[in-house]
Residue frames as qw, qx, qy, qz and C-alpha x, y, z in Angstrom:
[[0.453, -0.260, -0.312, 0.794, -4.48, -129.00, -59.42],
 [0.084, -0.912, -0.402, 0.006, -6.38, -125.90, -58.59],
 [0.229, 0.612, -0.031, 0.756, -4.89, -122.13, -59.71],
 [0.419, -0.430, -0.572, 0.559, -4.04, -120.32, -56.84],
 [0.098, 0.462, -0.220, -0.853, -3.87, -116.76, -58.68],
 [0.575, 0.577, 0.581, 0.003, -6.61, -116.75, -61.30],
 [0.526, 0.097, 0.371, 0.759, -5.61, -115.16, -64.63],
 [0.056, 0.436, 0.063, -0.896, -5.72, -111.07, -65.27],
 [0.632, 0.677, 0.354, -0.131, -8.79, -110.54, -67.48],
 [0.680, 0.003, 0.356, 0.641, -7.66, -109.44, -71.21],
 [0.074, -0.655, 0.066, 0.749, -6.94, -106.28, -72.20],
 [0.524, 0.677, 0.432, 0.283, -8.40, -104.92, -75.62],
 [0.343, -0.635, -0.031, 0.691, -5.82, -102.38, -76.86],
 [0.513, 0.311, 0.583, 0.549, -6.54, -102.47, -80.25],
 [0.008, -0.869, -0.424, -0.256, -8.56, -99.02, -79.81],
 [0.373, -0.890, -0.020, 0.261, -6.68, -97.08, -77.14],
 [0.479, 0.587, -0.052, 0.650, -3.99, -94.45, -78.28],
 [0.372, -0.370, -0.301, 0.797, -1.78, -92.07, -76.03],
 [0.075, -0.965, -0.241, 0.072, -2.94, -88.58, -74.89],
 [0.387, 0.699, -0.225, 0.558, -0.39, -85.44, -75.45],
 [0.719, -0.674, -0.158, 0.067, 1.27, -85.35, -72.10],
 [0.299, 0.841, -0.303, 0.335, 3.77, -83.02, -71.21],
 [0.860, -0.243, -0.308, 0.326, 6.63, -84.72, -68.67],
 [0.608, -0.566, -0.102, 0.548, 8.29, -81.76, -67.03],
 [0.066, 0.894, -0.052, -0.441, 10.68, -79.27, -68.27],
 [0.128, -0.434, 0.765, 0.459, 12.87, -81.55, -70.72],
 [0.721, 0.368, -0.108, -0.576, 10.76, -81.73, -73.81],
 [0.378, 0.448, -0.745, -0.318, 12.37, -85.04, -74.92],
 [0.096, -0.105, -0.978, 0.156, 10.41, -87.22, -72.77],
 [0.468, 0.205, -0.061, -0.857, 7.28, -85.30, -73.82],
 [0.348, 0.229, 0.908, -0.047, 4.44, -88.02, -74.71],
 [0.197, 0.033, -0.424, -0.883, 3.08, -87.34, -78.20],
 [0.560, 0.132, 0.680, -0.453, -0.76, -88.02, -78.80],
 [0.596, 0.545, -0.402, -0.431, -1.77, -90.40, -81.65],
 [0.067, -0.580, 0.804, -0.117, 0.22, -92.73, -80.41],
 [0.797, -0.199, -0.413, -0.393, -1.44, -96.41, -80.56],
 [0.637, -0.594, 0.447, -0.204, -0.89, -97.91, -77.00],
 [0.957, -0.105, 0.170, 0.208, 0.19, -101.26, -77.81],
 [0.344, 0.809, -0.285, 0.382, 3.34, -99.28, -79.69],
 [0.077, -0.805, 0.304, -0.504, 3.86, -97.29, -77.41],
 [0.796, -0.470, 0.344, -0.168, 4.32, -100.42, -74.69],
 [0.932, 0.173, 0.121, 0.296, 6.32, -102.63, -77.68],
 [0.583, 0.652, -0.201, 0.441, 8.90, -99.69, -77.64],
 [0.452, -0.787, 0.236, -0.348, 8.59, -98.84, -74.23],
 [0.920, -0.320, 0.219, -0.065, 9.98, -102.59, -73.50],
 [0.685, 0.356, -0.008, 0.636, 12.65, -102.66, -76.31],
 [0.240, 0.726, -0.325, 0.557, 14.22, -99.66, -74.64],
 [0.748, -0.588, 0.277, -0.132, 13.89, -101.27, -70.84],
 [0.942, -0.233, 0.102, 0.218, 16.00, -104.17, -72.48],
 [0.688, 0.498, -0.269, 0.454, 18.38, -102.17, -74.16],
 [0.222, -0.882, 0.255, -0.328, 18.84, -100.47, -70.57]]
């Protein structure tokens, strides 16, 4: 059976880190920089599910 949707290439994240990024006027959702992406995506999801 032939894929209709071919699979997303793969993502090397082993290198990329977050940038300082200010988010408005309520510092607490302020985006520090240092950050190693994949982290920052494995906490990003554990707080979606705790929503």
């Amino acid at each position: 059976m032939k894929k209709i949707v071919p699979d997303p290439p793969g993502l090397d994240l082993s290198n990329a880190s977050t940038a300082n990024t200010p988010f408005g006027t309520n510092h607490m959702f302020n985006i520090r920089a240092g950050i190693p992406a994949e982290e920052a995506l494995l906490h990003a999801c554990q707080l979606l599910r705790c929503a």
